[in-house]
C-alpha positions in Angstrom: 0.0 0.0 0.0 1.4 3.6 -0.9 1.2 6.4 1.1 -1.1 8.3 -0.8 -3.7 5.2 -0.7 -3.0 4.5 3.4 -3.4 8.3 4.3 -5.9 9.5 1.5 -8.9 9.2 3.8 -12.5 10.9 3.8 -12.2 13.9 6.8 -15.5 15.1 7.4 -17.1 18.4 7.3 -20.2 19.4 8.7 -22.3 16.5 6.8 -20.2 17.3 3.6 -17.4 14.7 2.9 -13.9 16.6 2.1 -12.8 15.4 -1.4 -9.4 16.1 -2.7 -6.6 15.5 0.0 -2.8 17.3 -1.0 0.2 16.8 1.0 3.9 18.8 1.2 6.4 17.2 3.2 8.0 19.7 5.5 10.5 18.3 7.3 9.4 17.3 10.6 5.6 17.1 9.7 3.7 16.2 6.7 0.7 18.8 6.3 -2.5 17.5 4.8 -4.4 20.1 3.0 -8.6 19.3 3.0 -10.5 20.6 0.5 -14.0 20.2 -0.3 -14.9 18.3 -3.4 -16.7 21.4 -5.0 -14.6 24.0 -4.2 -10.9 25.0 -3.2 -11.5 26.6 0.8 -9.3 24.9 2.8 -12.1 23.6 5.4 -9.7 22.1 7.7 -6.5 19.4 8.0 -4.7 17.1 10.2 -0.6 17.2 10.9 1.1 13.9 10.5 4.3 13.3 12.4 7.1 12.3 9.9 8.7 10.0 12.5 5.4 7.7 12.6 5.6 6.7 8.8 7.7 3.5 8.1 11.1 3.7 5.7 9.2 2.6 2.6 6.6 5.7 3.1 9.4 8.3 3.6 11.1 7.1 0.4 7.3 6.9 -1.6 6.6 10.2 -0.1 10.1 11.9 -1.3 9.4 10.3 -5.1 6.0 11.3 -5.4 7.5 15.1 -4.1 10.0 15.3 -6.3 7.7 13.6 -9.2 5.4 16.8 -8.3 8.3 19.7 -8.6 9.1 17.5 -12.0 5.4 18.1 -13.3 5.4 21.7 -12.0 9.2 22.4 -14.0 10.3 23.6 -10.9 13.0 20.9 -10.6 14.5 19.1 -13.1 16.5 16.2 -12.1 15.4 13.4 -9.5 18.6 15.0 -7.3 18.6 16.5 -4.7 16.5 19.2 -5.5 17.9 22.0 -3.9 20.3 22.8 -6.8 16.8 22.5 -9.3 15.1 24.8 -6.9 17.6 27.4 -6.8 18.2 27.6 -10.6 14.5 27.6 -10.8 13.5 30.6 -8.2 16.5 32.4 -9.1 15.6 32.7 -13.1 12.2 33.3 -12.3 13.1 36.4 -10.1 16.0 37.6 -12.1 14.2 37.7 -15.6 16.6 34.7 -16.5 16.4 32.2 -19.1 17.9 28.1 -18.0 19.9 26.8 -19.8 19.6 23.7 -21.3 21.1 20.5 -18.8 23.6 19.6 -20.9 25.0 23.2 -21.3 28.5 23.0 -19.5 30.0 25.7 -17.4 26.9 28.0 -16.8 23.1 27.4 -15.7 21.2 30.6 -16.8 21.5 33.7 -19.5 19.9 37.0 -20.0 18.7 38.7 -22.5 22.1 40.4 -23.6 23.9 37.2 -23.0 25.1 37.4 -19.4 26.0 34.2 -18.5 25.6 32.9 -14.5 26.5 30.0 -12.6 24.1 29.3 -9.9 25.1 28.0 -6.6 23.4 27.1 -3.6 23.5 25.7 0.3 20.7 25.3 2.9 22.0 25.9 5.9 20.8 24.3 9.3 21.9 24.6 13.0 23.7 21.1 13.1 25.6 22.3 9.6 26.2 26.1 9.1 28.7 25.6 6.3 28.1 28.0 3.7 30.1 26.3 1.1 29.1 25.6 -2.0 29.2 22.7 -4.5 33.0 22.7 -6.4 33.1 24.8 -9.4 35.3 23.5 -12.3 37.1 24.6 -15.3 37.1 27.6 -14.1 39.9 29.1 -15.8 37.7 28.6 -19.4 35.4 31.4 -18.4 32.1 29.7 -18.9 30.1 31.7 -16.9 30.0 35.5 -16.2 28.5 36.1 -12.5 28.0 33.5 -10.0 24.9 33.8 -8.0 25.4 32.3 -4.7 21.9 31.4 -2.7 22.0 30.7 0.9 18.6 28.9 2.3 17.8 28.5 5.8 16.5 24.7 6.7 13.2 25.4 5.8 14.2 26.7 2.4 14.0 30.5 2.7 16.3 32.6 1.0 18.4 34.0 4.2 21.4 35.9 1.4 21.9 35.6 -2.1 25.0 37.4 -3.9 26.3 38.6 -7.3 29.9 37.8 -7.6 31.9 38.5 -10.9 33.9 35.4 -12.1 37.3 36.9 -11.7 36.9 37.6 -7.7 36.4 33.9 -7.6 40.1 33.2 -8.6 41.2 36.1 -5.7 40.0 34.0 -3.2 40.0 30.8 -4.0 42.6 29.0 -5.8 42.8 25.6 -7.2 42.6 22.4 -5.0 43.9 19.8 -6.9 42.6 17.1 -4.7 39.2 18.0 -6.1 40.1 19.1 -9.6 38.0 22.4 -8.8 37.8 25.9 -6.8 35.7 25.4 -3.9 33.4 29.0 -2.9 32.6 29.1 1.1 30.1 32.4 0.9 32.1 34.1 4.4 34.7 36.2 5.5 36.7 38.5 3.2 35.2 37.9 -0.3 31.5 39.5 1.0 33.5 42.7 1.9 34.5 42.7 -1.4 32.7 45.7 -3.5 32.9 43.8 -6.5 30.5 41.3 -5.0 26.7 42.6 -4.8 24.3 41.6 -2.4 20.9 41.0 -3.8 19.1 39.0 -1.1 16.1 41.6 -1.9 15.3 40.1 -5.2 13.8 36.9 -3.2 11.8 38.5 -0.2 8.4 38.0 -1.1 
């Protein structure tokens, strides 16, 4: 049995049977959303502790998740989807347009062919690291800006910067053990005035 079919129950309302049932997962809860049949009020909903579903319903519940950001283009991988979502929010709020998967070295262009690199990190109290993912070949100049998007745990936008490619090779060099320059969004390079914070662009 999935866990759409176990928890996918009638709730009742009044005398008027609540039809469509959605769910988000949400970390430590899973919210289910009631709504009657013949409309879309939300007429009331039940919080279901993550930790009381069994390993096979935390995996179904993940796939059918990221099956939804899939349908939605929001992400579009079966990855981790942090690295979907970010590309995704930050060319919808910057007027940007993806590029393609299999385009090397960059992940978004504008209009007058700016090229950007778009890294992220969700930071949480048991991992504050603000590193991000390696970035290689950097020395071909694939990209023009990197956009560097810091999430808190549940997924908000905390700081987001604008860094030009060539303050990337200022402060980080090489590491050969990685084949890559490895970007840790703290200390000196954010004092830098080359680098623009634009954490604005995402508050809703």
């Amino acid at each position: 049995m999935s866990i759409c079919t176990k928890y996918n129950k009638y709730f009742q309302v009044g005398q008027i049977k609540a039809g469509f049932c959605s769910f988000v997962a949400n970390f430590n809860q899973l919210f289910f959303a009631c709504y009657l049949g013949v409309g879309s009020q939300v007429q009331g909903g039940i919080i279901l502790n993550l930790g009381d579903l069994k390993p096979i319903e935390l995996l179904q519940l993940q796939a059918n998740a990221t099956a939804e950001l899939k349908r939605r283009e929001i992400v579009r991988t079966n990855n981790n989807p942090l690295g979907d979502y970010a590309e995704w929010l930050v060319a919808n709020m910057m007027g940007l347009k993806l590029a393609e998967n299999s385009k090397a070295g960059y992940d978004a262009i504008s209009d007058a062919g700016v090229t950007f690199q778009i890294k992220a990190r969700r930071v949480t109290p048991e991992n504050p690291s603000r590193q991000l993912s390696a970035i290689r070949n950097y020395a071909e100049k694939d990209f023009d800006w990197l956009i560097a998007v810091i999430f808190n745990k549940d997924f908000n936008v905390i700081n987001a910067y604008l860094v030009p490619h060539e303050a990337i090779g200022d402060y980080y060099p090489h590491r050969n053990h990685v084949n890559a320059r490895v970007v840790v969004m703290s200390g000196a390079i954010l004092q830098d005035k080359r680098v623009m914070e634009i954490t604005e662009k995402f508050e809703s």
